[in-house]
VEXDOSE-387834 format. One record per residue (C-alpha): residue number from 1; x, y, z; chain. Coordinates in pm, 1 decimal. Layout:
<rs>
> NUM; X; Y; Z; A
...
</rs>
This chain:
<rs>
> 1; 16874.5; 19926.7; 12189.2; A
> 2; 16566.3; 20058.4; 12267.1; A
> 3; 16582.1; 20289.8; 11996.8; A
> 4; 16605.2; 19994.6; 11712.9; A
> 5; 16290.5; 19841.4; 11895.1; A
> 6; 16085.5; 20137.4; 11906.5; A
> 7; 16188.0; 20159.3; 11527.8; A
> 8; 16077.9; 19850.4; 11434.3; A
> 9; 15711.0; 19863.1; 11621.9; A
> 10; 15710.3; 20261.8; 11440.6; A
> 11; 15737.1; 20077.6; 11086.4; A
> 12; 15438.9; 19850.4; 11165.0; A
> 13; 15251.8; 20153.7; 11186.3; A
> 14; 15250.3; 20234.6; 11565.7; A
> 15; 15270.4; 20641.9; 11683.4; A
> 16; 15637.2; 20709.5; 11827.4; A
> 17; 15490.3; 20738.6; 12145.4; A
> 18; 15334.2; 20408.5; 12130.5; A
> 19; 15615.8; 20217.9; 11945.4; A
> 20; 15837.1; 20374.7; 12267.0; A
> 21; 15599.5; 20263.9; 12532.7; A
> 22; 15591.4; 19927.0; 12355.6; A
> 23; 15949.9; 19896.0; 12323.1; A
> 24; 16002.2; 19898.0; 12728.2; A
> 25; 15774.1; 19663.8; 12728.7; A
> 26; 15880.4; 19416.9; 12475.4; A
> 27; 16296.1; 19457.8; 12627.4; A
> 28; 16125.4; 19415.9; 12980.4; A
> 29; 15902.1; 19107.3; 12876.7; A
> 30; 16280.3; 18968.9; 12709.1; A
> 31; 16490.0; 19046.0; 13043.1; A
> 32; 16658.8; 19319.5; 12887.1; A
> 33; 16533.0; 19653.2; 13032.6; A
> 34; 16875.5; 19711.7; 13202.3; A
> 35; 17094.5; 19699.9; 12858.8; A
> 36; 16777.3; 19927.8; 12733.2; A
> 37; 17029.3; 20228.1; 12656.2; A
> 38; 17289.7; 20020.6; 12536.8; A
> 39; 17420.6; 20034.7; 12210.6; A
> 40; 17334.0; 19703.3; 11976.9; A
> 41; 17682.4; 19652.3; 11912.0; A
> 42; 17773.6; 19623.5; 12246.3; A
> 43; 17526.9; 19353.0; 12339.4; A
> 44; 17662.1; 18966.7; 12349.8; A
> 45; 17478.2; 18717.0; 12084.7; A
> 46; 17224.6; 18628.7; 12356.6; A
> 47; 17131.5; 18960.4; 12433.9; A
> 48; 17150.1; 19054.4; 12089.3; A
> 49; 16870.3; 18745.8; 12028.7; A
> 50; 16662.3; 18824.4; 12293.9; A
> 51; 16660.9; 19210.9; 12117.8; A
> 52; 16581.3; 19034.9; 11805.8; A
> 53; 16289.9; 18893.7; 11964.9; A
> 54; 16191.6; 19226.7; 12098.9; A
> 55; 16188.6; 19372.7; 11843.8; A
> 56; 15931.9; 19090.2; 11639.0; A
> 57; 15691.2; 19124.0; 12008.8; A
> 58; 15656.2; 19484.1; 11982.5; A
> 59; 15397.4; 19482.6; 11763.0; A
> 60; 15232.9; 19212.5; 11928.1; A
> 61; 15307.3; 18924.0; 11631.2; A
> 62; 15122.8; 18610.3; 11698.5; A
> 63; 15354.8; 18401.0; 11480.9; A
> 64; 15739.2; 18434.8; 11529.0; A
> 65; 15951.4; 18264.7; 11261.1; A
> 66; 16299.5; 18221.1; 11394.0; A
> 67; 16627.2; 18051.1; 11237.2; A
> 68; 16854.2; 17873.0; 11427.1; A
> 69; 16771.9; 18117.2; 11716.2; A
> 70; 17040.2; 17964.4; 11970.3; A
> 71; 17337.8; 17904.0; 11695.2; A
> 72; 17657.0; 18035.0; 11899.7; A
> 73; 17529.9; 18047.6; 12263.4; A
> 74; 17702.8; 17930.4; 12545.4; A
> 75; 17521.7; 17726.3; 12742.6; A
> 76; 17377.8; 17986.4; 13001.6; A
> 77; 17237.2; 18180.7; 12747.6; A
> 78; 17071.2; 17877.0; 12561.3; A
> 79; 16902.1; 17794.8; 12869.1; A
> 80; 16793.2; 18209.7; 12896.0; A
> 81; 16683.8; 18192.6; 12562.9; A
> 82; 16483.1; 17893.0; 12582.0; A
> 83; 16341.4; 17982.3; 12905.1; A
> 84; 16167.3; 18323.0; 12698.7; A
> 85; 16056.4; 18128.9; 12451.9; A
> 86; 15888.4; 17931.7; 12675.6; A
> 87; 15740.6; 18206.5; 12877.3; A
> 88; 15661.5; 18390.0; 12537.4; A
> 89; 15457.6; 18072.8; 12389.8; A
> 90; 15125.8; 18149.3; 12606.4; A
> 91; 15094.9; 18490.7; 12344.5; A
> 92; 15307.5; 18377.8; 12077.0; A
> 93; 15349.2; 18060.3; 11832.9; A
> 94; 15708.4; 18008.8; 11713.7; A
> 95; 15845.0; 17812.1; 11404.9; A
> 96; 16201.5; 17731.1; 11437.7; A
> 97; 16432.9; 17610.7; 11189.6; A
> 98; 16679.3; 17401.3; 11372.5; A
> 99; 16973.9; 17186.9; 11361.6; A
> 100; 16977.8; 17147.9; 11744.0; A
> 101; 16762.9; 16851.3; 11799.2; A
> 102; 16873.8; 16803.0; 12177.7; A
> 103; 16574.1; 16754.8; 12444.8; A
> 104; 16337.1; 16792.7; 12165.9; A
> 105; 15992.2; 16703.6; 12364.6; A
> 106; 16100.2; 16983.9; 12626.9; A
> 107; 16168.5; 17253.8; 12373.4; A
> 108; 15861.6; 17189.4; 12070.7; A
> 109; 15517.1; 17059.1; 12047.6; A
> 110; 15560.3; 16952.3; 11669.0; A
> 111; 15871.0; 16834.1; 11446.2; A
> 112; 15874.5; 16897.2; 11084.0; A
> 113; 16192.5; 16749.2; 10902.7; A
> 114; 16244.6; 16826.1; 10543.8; A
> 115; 16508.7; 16703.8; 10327.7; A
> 116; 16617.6; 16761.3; 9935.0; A
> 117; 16313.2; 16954.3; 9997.7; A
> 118; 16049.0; 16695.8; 10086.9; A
> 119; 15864.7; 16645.1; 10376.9; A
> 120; 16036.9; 16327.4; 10549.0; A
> 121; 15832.1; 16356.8; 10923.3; A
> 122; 15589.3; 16562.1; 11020.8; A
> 123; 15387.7; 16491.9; 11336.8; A
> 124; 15416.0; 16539.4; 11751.4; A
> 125; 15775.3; 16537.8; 11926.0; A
> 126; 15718.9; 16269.2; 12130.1; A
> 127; 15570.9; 16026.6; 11797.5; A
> 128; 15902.7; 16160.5; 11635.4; A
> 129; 16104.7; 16028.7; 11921.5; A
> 130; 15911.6; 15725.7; 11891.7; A
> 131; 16060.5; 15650.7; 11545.8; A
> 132; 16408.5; 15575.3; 11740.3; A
> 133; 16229.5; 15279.9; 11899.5; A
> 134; 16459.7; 15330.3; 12238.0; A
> 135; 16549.7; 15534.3; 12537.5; A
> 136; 16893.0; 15644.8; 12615.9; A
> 137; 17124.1; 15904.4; 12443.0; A
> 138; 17101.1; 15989.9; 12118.1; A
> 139; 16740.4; 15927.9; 12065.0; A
> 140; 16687.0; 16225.0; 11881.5; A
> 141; 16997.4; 16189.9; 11581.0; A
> 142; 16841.3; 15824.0; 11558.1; A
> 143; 16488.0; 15950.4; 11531.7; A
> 144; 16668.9; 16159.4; 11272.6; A
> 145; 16805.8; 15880.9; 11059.5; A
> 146; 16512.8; 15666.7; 11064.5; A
> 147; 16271.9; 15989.6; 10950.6; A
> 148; 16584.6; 16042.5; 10617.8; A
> 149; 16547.1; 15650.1; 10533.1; A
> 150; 16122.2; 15683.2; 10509.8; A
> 151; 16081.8; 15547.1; 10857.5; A
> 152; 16290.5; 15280.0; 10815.6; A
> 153; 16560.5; 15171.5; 11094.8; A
</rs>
């Protein structure tokens, strides 16, 4: 694994010494220096996202673009993976494009929902949550709806 990461950093121009020195960084910085020998294809879709991520740090990328980054995880490694992202946001902006709405103000600073490719909301997480109008469960999937209908309940 630390092979494809060293790769990636060597096609944005780094030395090979460099891109390898930056590559056990950027798997140490993503919890993965242990699984640094193993083989991508033996890694399990959390490991293989935090690798992913790796690999776009390396370089030292100020702006991370991921989509649906936690699709498929179990619930251990959502938590792992949102934990780095949080850790990684004091060097690093993210965009995400997500389905997974769930504990939105604890996850992302801004929402942007598009749909039939129109900007429907754009604004803060908790002003998004605010379009529900109430507390409770499903707040987010009603924030949703109301953001679809133009703000409208």
């Amino acid at each position: 694994m630390r092979e494809q990461v060293a790769y990636v950093a060597w096609l944005k121009g780094m030395s090979r010494s460099r891109a390898w020195e930056a590559a056990a960084a950027a798997l140490a910085k993503t919890d993965l220096s242990d699984l640094a020998e193993r083989p991508a294809t033996r890694l399990s879709g959390g490991q293989r996202r935090r690798m992913g991520i790796a690999q776009t740090i390396v370089h030292g990328a100020r702006f991370i673009f991921l989509d649906e980054p936690t699709a498929g995880l179990d619930p251990l490694q959502l938590e792992r993976f949102n934990c780095l992202l949080a850790e990684l946001s004091a060097d690093h902006h993210f965009v995400v494009s997500t389905h997974d709405i769930t504990a939105l103000t604890s996850k992302y600073d801004r929402v942007l929902v598009v749909a039939s490719g129109a900007t429907a909301f754009a604004g803060s997480a908790q002003d998004f949550l605010a379009l529900a109008g109430h507390g409770g469960e499903g707040r987010e999937a009603s924030a949703y709806r109301v953001a679809l209908n133009g703000g409208r309940p």
